[in-house]
C-alpha positions, 0 to 999 in steps of 0.5 A: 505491817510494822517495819523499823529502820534504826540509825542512832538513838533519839534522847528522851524529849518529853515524858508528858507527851503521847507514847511513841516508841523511836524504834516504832516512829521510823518504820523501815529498814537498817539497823542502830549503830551504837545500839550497845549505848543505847541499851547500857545497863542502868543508864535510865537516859538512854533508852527507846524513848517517846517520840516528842512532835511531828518535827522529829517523826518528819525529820527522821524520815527525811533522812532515813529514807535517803539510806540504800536498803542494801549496806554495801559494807554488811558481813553475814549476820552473827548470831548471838545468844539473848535472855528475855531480859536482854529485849526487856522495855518499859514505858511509864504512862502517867495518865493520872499526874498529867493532865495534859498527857491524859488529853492526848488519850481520854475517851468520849466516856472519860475512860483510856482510850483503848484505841490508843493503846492498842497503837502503843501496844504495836509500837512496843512489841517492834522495839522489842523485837529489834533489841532482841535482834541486835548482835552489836556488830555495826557492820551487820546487814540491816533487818526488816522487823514486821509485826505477823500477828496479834495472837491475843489481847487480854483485859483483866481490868476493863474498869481500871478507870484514870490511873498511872499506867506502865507498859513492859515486856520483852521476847518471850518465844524465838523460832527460826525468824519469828519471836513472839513478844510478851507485853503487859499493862500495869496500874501503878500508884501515882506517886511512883512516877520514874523514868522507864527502864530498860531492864527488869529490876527483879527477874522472878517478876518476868510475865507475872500477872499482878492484881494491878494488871490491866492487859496481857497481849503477845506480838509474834514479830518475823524478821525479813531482809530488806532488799530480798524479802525472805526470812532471816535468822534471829539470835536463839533465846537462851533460858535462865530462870523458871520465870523465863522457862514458864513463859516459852512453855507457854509460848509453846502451847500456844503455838501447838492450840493455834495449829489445832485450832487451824487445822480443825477450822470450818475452812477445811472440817465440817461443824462437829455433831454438836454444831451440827445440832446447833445448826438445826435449831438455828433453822427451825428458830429463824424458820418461824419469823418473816424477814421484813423485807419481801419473803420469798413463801417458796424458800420457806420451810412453813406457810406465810400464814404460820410466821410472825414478825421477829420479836423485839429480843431478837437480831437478825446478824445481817441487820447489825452491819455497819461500815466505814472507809478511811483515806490512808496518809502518809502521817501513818505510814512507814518509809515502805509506804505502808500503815502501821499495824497499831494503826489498823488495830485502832481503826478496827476496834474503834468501829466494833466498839461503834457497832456495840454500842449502837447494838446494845443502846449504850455508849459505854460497852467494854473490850474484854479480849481481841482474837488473834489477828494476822497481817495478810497483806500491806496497806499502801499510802493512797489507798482506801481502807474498807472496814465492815463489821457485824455482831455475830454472836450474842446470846441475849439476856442475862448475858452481857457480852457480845462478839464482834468481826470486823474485816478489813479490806484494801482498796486500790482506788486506781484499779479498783480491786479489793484484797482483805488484810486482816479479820479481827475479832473482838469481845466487849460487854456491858457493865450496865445491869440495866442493858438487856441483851438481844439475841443474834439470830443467823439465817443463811448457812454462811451466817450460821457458820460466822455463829458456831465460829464464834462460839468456837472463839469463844471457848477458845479465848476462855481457854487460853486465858486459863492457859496463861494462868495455869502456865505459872502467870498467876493473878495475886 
């Protein structure tokens, strides 16, 4: 979803403008010529730099588009040992100093728009990838950076409020073509304003997570050639620190949960006896209640005159669905025609916060973590974006938190067919003591199975948060 074509590096115009990485505004394929400049040591100038205005976005795609995908001249990629922080970036966020800057991010609540961020987010782990990938060779062939998967997202301080943000990270894990890109959100004081760097100052601070922390997310990026779209090698990750080798040990792991958690789905194994006992008291619960909407008495497990109406703490799932289409434009694409990945994280997140709020009667719920998400397929210019989401799983009062999904669906508006590009799933809650939960209740097995789905996600994401913890990433 998330694909680059670099050609020569973009001077830093305006720190006051919204952040938008050069390597994230040009979305195709090739490669950047004297990126050994660019990323000279020390040199605070030269670096991935905001994208200032539209005028730079619409002129740099004019003239990268009119470059063969095929370099002629191109000799067989050499590969090349990099350390983390060889792919290190960071950006400075100055919500708090700049009012203007922050106007391009404030939220209807007065809170960071964390749609926006979200983008962001995308467009750093892209430049990442890149500058790992990046042997130094002009004459290599160009590469196709594009964005696999979102495998997890992290708040650990939901209520930062307005404070002056930086975001860093750097490659984390490196397989065959894939890397996995650690990405971190930080508060810093408002008088520590600086330009971003494109190295780490101390190297021991390498994916620790402060007190300061906002989020903590990982990108896994995969590398493809442009004119033949198979996969291609990328350069070895070469570990030189116990900061260094405590984030792949973690990368590690992290890999090995997503292939248990694939592999023991309920795609392909039926609900544990635990989840099956669930099940049966899902069933004699919603069997006591009438649906409202014309009960079939044949269908039911008791007589009409033994149900009552739903009382006011309980949902029926299929009554917390909303939707929404958009129109895709060019303003969002890559030169392959196709959306950004931040993009269709934003939209995602911006209907599930919708859908919470009108759940819980308040307009200010919190994004706690978003699940793994993949990019199943690409989302072309002129076609529909189909986003549906529904809460499938709250557990009513006292609890505060709910989960939601949002599956994303393209539209070919021509041929009128349909093909889903992403799932995504999110956590939020409410900070409002006041808010009392419903209780999601399903109703048919395909229902009841989105619920013990969830639940499974649930325990997972607390898991995998402890995980990171526990991997030497410690909160101070």
């Amino acid at each position: 979803m998330w694909c680059q074509k670099y050609q020569q590096p973009l001077k830093r115009a305006l720190l006051s403008t919204p952040l938008r990485t050069f390597s994230a505004t040009i979305h195709t394929t090739a490669k950047l010529n004297n990126l050994k400049e660019i990323f000279a040591q020390g040199n605070d100038e030269n670096v991935y730099t905001v994208r200032p205005n539209g005028f730079w976005m619409d002129k740099i795609l004019a003239h990268e588009s009119k470059k063969p995908i095929v370099n002629a001249n191109a000799q067989p990629r050499k590969l090349i040992n990099k350390t983390m922080f060889d792919s290190y970036i960071e950006e400075y966020l100055p919500f708090k100093s700049d009012p203007a800057f922050l106007d391009e991010y404030i939220f209807s609540d007065g809170k960071i728009r964390t749609g926006k961020l979200l983008e962001d987010l995308d467009a750093l782990a892209g430049a990442i990838a890149y500058k790992h990938i990046d042997n130094g060779d002009p004459n290599a062939p160009p590469i196709t950076v594009v964005t696999a998967s979102v495998d997890r997202l992290d708040l650990f301080l939901p209520e930062a409020g307005i404070e002056n943000y930086k975001l860093s990270g750097h490659v984390s894990y490196v397989g065959n073509s894939s890397m996995e890109i650690f990405i971190k959100a930080e508060t810093v004081p408002e008088g520590e304003r600086r330009l971003p760097k494109s190295k780490i100052e101390n190297p021991e601070n390498l994916g620790i997570l402060s007190k300061n922390t906002v989020l903590a997310t990982r990108f896994t990026m995969v590398a493809m050639d442009p004119a033949t779209r198979k996969s291609v090698k990328v350069n070895p990750l070469k570990l030189t620190s116990p900061a260094e080798e405590r984030l792949f040990e973690m990368a590690e792991a992290n890999k090995k949960r997503k292939r248990r958690a694939a592999e023991t789905g309920l795609h392909r194994q039926p609900p544990t006896p635990e989840e099956r006992l669930d099940i049966h008291d899902i069933f004699l619960k919603y069997s006591q209640y009438t649906n409202g909407t014309g009960d079939d008495a044949f269908m039911n497990s008791q007589s009409s005159d033994e149900m009552q109406p739903l009382p006011s703490n309980l949902v029926w799932m299929r009554d917390t669905k909303i939707e929404s289409n958009f129109l895709m434009q060019p303003q969002d694409r890559n030169l392959h025609n196709n959306i950004f990945g931040g993009y269709l994280m934003r939209r995602a997140y911006e209907l599930a916060y919708a859908n919470t709020a009108l759940f819980m009667k308040t307009s200010s719920p919190t994004l706690l973590s978003m699940d793994e998400v993949t990019f199943r397929k690409p989302v072309h210019v002129g076609t529909l974006l189909n986003l549906r989401s529904g809460i499938v799983l709250s557990e009513g009062y006292p609890h505060r938190s709910v989960q939601v999904r949002v599956i994303a669906e393209v539209i070919n508006i021509e041929k009128g067919t349909r093909e889903t590009t992403n799932v995504f799933h999110f956590t939020l809650a409410s900070g409002n003591d006041k808010v009392k939960l419903r209780r999601i209740l399903p109703k048919t097995y395909a229902e009841t199975m989105l619920w013990i789905d969830a639940k499974r996600r649930r325990f997972q994401g607390i898991h995998a948060r402890h995980a990171m913890l526990e991997a030497g990433i410690e909160q101070h």
